[in-house]
Backbone as CSV, one residue per row, in Angstrom:
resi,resn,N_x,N_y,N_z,CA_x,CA_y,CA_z,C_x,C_y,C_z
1,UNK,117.958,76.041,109.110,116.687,76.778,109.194,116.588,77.886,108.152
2,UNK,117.488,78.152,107.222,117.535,78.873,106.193,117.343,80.697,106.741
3,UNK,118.528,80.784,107.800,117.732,82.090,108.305,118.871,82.845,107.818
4,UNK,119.792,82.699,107.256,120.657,83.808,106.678,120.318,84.186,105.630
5,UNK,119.233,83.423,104.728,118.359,84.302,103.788,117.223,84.943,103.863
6,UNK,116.472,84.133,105.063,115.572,85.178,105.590,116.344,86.824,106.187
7,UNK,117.029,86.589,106.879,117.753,87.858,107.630,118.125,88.764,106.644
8,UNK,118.350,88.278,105.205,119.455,89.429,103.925,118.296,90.024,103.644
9,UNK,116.409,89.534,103.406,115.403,90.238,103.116,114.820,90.893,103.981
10,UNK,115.229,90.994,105.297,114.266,91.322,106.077,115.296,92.079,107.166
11,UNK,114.743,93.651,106.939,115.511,94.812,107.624,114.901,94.838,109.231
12,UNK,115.825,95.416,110.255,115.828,95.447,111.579,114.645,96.014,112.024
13,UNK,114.047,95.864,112.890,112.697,96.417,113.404,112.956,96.327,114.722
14,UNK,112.742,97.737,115.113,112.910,98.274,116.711,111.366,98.203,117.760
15,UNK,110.804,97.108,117.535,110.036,96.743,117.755,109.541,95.319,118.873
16,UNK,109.148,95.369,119.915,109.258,94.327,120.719,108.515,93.595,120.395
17,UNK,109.012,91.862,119.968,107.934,91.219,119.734,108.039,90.374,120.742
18,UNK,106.304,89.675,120.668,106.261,88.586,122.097,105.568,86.867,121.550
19,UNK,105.881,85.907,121.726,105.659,85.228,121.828,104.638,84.508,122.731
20,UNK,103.800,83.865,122.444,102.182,83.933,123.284,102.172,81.832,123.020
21,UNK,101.932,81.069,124.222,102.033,80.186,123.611,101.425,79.376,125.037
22,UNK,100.895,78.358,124.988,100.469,77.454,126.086,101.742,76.391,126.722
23,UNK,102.503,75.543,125.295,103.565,75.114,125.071,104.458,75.471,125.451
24,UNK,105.400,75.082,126.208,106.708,75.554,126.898,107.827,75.553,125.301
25,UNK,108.133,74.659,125.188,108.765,73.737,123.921,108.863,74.909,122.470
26,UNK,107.063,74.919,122.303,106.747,75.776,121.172,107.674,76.964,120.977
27,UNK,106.808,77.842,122.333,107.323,79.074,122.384,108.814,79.509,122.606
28,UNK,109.400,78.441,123.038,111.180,78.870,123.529,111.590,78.914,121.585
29,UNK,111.048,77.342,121.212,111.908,77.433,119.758,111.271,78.433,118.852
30,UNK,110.262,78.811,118.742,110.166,80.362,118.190,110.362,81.359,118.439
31,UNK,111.230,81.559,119.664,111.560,82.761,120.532,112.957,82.855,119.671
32,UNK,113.646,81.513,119.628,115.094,81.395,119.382,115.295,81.379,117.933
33,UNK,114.179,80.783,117.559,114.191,81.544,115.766,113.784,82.808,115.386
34,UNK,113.285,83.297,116.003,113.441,85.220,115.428,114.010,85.835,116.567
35,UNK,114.555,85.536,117.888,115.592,86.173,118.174,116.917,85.853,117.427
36,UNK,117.270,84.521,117.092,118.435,84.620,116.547,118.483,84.997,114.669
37,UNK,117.116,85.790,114.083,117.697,86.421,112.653,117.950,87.326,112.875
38,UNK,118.222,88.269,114.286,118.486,89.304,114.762,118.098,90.714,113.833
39,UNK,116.320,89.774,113.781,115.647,91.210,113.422,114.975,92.341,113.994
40,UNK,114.559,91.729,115.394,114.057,92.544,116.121,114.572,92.642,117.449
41,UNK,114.240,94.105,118.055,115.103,94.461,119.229,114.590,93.694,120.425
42,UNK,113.764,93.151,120.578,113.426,92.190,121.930,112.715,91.361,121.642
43,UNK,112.723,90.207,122.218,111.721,88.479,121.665,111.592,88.294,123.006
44,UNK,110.512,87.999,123.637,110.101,87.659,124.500,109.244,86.628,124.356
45,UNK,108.759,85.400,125.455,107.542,84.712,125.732,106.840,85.185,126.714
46,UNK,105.845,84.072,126.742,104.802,84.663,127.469,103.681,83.324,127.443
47,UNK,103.436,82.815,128.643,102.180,81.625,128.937,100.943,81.988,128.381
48,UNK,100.460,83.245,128.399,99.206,83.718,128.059,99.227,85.368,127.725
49,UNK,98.093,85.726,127.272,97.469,87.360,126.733,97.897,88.011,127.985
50,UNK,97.326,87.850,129.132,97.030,88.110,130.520,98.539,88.319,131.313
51,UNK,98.925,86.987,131.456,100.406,87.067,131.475,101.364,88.180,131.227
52,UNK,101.191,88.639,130.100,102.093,89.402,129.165,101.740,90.773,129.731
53,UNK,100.472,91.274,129.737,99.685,92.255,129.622,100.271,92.942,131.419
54,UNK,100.266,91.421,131.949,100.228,92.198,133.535,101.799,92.152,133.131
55,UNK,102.876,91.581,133.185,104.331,91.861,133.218,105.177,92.433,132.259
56,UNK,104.287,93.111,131.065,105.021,93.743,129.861,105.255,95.292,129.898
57,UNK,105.812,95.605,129.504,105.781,97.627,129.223,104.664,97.717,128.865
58,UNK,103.862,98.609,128.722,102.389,99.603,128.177,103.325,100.417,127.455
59,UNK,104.114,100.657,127.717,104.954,101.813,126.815,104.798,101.598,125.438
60,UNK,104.967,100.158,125.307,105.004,99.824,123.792,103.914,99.228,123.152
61,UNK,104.451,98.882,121.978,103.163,98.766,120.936,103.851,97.068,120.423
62,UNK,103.626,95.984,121.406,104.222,95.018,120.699,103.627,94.125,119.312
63,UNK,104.765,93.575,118.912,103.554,92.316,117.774,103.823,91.072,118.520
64,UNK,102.991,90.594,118.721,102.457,89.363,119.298,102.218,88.152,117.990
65,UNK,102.913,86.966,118.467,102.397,85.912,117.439,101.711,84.341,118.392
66,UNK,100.319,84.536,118.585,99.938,83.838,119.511,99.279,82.486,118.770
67,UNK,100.157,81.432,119.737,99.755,80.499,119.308,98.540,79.546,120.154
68,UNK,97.752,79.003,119.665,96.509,78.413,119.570,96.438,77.192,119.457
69,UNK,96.140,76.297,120.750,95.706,74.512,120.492,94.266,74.439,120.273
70,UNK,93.402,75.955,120.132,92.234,75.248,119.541,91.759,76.355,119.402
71,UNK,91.028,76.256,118.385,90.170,77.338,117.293,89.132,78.110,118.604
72,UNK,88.511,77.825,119.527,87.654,78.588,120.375,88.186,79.364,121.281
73,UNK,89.608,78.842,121.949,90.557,79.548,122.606,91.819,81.176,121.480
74,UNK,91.552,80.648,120.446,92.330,81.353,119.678,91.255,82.808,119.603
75,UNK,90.206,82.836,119.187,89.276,83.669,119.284,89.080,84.279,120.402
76,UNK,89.046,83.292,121.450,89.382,84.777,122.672,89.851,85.075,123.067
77,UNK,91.279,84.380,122.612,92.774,85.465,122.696,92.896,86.612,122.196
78,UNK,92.525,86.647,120.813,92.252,87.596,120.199,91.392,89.332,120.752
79,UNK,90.487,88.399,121.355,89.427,89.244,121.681,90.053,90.016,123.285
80,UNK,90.872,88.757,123.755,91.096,89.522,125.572,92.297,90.310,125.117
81,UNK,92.765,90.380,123.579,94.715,90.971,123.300,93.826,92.523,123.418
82,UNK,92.852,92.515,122.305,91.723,94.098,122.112,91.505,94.572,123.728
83,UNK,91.367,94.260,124.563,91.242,94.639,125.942,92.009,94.979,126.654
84,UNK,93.356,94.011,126.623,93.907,94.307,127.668,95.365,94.953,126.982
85,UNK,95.685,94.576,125.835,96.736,95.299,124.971,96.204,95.602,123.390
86,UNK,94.891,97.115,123.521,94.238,97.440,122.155,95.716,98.008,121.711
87,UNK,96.805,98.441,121.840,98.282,98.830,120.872,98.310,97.875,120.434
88,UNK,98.201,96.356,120.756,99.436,95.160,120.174,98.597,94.631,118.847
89,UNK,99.695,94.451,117.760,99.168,93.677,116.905,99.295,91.964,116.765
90,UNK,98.281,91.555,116.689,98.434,89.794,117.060,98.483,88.891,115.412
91,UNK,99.190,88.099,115.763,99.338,87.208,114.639,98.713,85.871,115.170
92,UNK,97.680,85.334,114.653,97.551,84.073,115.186,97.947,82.788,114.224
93,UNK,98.356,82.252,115.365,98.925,80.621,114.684,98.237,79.224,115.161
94,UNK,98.033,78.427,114.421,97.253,77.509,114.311,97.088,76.008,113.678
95,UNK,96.944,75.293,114.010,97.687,74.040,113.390,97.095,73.894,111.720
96,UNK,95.775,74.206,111.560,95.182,74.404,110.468,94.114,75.478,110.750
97,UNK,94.840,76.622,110.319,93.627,77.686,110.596,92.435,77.340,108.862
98,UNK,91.191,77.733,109.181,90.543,77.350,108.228,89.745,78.681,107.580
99,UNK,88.869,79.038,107.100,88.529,80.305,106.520,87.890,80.771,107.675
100,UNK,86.616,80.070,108.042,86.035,80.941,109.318,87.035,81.505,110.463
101,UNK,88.089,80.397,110.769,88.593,80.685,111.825,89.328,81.871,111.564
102,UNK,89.990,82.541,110.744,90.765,83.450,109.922,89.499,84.658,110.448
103,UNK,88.195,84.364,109.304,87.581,85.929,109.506,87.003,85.740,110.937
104,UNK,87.116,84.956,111.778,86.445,85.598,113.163,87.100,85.746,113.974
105,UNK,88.666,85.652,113.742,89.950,86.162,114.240,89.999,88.050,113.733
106,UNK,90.131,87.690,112.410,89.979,89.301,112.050,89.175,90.324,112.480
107,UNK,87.731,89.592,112.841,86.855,90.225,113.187,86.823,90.759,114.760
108,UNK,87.904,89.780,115.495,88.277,90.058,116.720,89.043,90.840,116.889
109,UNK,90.158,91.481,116.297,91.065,92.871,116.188,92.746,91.731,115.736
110,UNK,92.363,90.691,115.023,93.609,90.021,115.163,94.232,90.848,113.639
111,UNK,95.654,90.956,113.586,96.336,91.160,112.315,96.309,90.041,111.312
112,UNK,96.923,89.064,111.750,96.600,88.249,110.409,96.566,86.695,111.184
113,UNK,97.243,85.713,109.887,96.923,84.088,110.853,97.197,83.631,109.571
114,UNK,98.154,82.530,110.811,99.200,81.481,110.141,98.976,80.154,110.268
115,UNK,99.498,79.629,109.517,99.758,78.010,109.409,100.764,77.359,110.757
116,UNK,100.619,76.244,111.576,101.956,75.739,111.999,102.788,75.051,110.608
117,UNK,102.496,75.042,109.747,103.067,73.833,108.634,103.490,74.773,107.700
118,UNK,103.193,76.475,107.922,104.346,77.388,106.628,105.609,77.602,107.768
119,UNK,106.365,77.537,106.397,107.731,77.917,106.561,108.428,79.004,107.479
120,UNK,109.377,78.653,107.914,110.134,80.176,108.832,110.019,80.840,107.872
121,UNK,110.568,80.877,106.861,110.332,82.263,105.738,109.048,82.811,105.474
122,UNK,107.825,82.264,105.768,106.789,83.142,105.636,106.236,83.607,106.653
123,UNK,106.778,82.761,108.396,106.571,83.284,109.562,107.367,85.067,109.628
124,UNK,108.344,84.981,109.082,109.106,86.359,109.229,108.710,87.299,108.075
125,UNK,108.333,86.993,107.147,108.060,88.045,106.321,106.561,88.906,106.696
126,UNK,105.097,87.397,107.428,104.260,87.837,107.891,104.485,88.819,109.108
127,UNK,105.495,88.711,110.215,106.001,89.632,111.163,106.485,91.316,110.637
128,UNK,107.071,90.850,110.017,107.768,91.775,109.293,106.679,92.728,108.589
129,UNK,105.493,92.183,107.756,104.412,92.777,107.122,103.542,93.860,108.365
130,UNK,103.413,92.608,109.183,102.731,93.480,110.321,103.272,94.670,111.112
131,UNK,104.363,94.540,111.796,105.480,95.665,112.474,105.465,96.403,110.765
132,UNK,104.862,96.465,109.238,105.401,97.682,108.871,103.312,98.375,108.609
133,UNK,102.869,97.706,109.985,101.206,98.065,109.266,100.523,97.521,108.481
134,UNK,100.650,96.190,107.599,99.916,95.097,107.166,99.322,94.200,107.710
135,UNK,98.235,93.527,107.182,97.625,92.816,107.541,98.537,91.366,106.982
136,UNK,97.907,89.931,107.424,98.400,89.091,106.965,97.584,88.223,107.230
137,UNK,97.342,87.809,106.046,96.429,86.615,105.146,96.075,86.642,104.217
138,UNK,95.703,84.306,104.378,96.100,83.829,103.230,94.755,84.569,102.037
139,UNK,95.238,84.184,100.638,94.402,84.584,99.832,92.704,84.138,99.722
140,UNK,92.532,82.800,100.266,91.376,82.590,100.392,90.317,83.838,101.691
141,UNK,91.118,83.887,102.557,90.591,84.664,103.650,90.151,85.969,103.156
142,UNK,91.324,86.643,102.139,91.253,88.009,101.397,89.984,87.519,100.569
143,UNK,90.051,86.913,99.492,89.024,86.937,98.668,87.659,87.073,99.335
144,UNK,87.150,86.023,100.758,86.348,85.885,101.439,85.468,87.698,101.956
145,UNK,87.087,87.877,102.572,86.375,89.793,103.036,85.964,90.276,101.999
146,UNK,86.558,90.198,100.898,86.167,91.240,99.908,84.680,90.670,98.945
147,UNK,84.351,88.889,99.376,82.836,89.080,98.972,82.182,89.271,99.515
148,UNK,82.327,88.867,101.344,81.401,89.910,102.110,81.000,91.745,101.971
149,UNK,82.459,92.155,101.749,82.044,93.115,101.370,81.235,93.881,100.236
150,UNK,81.575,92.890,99.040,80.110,92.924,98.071,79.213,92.848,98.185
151,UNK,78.856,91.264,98.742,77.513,91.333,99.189,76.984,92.365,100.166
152,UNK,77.822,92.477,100.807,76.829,93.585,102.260,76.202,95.501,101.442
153,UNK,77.406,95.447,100.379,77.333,96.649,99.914,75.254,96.314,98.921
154,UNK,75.694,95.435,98.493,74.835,94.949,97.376,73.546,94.897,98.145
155,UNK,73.453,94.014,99.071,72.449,94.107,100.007,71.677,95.468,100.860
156,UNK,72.418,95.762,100.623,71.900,97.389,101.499,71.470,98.399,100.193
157,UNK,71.879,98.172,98.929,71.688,98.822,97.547,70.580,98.152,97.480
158,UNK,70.113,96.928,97.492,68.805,96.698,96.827,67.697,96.703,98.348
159,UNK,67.956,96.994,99.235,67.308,97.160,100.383,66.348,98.836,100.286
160,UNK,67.747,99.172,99.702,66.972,100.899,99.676,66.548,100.827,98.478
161,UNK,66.431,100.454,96.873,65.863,100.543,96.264,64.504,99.682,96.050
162,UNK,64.102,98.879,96.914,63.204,97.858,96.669,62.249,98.758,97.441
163,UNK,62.224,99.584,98.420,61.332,100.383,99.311,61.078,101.266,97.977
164,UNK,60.084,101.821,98.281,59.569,103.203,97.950,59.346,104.513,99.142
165,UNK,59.527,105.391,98.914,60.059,106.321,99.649,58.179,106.438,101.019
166,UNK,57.002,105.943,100.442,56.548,106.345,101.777,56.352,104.652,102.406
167,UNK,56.920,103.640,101.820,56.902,102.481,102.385,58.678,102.302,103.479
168,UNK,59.255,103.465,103.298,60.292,103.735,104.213,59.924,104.305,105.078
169,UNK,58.659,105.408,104.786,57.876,105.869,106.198,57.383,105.225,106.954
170,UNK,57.064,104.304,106.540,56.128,103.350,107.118,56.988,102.607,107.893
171,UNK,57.760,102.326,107.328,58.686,100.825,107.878,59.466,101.803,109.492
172,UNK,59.734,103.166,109.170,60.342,103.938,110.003,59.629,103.976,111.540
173,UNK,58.106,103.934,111.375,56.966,103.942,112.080,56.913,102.382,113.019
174,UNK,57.309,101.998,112.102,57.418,100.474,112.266,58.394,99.723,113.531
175,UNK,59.374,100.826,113.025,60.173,100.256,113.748,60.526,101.016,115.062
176,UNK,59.362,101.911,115.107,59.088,102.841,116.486,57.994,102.561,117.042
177,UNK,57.256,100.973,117.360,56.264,100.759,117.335,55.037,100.804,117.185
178,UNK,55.075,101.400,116.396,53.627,102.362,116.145,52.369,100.666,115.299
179,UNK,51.528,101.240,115.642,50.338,99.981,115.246,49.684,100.429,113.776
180,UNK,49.284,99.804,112.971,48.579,100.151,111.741,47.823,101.003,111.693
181,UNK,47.024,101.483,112.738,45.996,102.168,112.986,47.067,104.048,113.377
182,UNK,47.850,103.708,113.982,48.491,104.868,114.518,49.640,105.303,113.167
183,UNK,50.104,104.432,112.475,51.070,104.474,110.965,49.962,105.311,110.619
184,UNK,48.557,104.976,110.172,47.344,105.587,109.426,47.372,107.254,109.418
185,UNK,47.325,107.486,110.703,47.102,108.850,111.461,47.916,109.412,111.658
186,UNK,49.224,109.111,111.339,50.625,110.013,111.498,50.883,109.872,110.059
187,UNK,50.280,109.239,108.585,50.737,109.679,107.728,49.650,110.163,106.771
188,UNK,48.193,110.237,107.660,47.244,110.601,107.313,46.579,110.039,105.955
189,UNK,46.648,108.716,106.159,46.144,107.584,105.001,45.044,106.484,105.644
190,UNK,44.166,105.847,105.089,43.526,105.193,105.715,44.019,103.802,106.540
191,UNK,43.680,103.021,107.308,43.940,102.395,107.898,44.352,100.852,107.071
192,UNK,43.442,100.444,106.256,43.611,99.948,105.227,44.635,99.758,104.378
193,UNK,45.187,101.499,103.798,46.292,101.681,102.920,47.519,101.326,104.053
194,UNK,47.779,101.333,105.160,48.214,101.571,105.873,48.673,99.877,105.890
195,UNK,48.120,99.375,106.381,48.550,97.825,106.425,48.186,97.170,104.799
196,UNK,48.019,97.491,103.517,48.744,97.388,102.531,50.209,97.389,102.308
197,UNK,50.619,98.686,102.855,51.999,98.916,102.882,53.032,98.401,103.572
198,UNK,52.255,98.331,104.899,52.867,97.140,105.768,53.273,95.214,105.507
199,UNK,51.908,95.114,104.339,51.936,93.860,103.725,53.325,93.407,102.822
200,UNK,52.950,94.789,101.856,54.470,95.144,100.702,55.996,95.135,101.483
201,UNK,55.927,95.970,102.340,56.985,95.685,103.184,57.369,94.173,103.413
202,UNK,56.535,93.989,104.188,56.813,92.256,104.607,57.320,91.357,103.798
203,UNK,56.738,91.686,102.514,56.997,90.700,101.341,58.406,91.287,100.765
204,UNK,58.643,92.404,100.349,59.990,93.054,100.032,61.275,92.863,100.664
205,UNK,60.826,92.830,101.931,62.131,92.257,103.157,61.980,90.895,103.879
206,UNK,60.944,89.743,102.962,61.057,88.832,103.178,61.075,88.314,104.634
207,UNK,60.185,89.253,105.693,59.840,88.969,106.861,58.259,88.565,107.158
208,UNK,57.803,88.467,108.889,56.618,88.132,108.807,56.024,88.550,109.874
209,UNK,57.127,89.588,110.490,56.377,90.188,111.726,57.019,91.588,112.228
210,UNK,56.705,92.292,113.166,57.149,94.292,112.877,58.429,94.041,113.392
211,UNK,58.292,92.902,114.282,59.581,92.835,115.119,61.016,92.902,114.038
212,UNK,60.345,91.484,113.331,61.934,91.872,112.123,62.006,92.526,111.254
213,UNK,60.718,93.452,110.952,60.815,94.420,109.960,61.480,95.712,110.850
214,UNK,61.145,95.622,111.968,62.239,96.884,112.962,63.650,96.711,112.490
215,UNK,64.085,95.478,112.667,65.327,94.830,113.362,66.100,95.159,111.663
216,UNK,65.644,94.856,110.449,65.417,95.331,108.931,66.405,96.571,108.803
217,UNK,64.877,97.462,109.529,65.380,98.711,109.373,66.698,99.379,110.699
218,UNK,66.421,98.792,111.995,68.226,99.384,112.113,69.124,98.844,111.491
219,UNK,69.213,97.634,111.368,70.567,97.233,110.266,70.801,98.048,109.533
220,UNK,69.980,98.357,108.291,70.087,99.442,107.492,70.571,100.913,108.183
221,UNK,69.361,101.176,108.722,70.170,102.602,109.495,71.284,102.970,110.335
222,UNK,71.562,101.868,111.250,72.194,102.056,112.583,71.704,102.294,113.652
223,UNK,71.598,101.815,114.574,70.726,101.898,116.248,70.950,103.153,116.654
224,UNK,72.859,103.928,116.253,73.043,105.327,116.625,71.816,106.044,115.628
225,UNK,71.139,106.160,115.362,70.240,107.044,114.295,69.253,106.177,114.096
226,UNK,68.804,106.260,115.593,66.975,105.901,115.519,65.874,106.408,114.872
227,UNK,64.865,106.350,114.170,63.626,107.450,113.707,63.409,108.195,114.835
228,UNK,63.423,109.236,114.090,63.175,110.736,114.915,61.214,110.345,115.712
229,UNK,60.966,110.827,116.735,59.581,111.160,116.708,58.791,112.774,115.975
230,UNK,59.682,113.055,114.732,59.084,114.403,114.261,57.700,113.836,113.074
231,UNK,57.573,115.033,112.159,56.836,114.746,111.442,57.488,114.005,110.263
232,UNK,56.894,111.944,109.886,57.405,110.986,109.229,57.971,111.847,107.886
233,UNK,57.136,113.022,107.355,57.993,113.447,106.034,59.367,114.051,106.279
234,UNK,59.910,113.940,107.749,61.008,115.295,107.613,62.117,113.698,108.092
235,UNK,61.845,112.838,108.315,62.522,111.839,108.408,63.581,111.508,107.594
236,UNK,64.894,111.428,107.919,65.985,111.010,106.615,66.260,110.244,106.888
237,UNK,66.133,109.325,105.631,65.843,107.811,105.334,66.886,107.619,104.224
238,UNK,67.916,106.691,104.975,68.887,106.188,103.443,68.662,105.993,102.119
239,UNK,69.266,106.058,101.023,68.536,105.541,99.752,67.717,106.725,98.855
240,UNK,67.077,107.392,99.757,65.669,108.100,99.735,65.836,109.604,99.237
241,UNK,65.845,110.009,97.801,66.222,111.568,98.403,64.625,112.234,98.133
């Protein structure tokens, strides 16, 4: 099993790890391969999240490497580990984890996610990454976050620059239900100009009704930081100075 070279790279960690597995079989022989590189101070199994959670210490902060016979169950392992053990960091394993399954694991509070088909040597180094505060995953998954995170940045940059600062009033109004006629009279413009702006809007954010031009503008803002009911000019509006 090549574990006397895994063991020469990989220093002791006083750290309880647990084994999470449906599989009787699975979980014993991965119990017995990182208990016996005698890297970490306790290896435990465990039938389920739940399992563990009711018969484990709280004291500690374990890493968990939970394994998964199917991509819908793996996700709400993930999600019940955030509940019932928010300390533990989870590794999920998977016969072929695929990109989605990766970011909606991550997105669930999981640490990282593995292959059944990589090597003991990259099962322990990913353990090892995690017990030192890393994340773990593969490069496609990384590249993936980091174009969401472009795009989302990018998207919210041309969101606030495509408005003009009183078609953000408007949209603000908008999304406090206010009617064309009442937008008019709280920004003291005619009724007319009023659903002009409302038109521009529509077309700018590529919607077709107030409902998703609301829904528009909390995304952008955040639901915590609703439009004020003050006067629309004293309103602070992202983007907008």
């Amino acid at each position: 099993m090549h574990q006397g070279g895994v063991h020469s790279q990989v220093r002791r960690y006083l750290v309880k790890l647990a084994v999470v597995s449906p599989r009787v079989l699975i979980r014993k022989a991965l119990c017995s391969l990182l208990a016996g590189s005698g890297t970490w101070s306790d290896v435990i199994e465990s039938g389920s999240v739940l399992e563990l959670s009711c018969a484990g210490d709280r004291t500690q902060s374990p890493i968990l490497i939970i394994h998964t016979t199917d991509v819908g169950s793996g996700i709400a392992s993930a999600r019940e580990l955030r509940n019932l053990l928010p300390e533990a960091r989870a590794l999920m394993l998977v016969d072929d984890p695929d990109e989605d399954f990766a970011m909606q694991t991550l997105e669930a509070g999981a640490w990282g996610c593995l292959s059944t088909t990589d090597s003991p040597q990259v099962l322990m180094k990913a353990v090892a990454k995690v017990a030192e505060g890393e994340r773990w995953f593969g490069h496609r998954v990384t590249n993936a976050v980091i174009d969401r995170l472009i795009a989302g940045r990018e998207a919210n940059r041309t969101f606030a620059e495509n408005l003009t600062p009183r078609e953000w009033e408007v949209l603000a109004l908008i999304a406090q239900g206010y009617s064309d006629k009442e937008v008019a009279k709280s920004l003291f413009i005619s009724t007319e100009t009023a659903r002009s702006h409302v038109k521009s809007i529509y077309k700018k954010l590529k919607v077709s009704t107030r409902r998703a031009a609301a829904v528009c503008y909390f995304k952008r803002v955040g639901p915590e930081h609703p439009p004020s009911g003050t006067v629309p000019g004293a309103i602070s509006l992202p983007g907008v100075s």
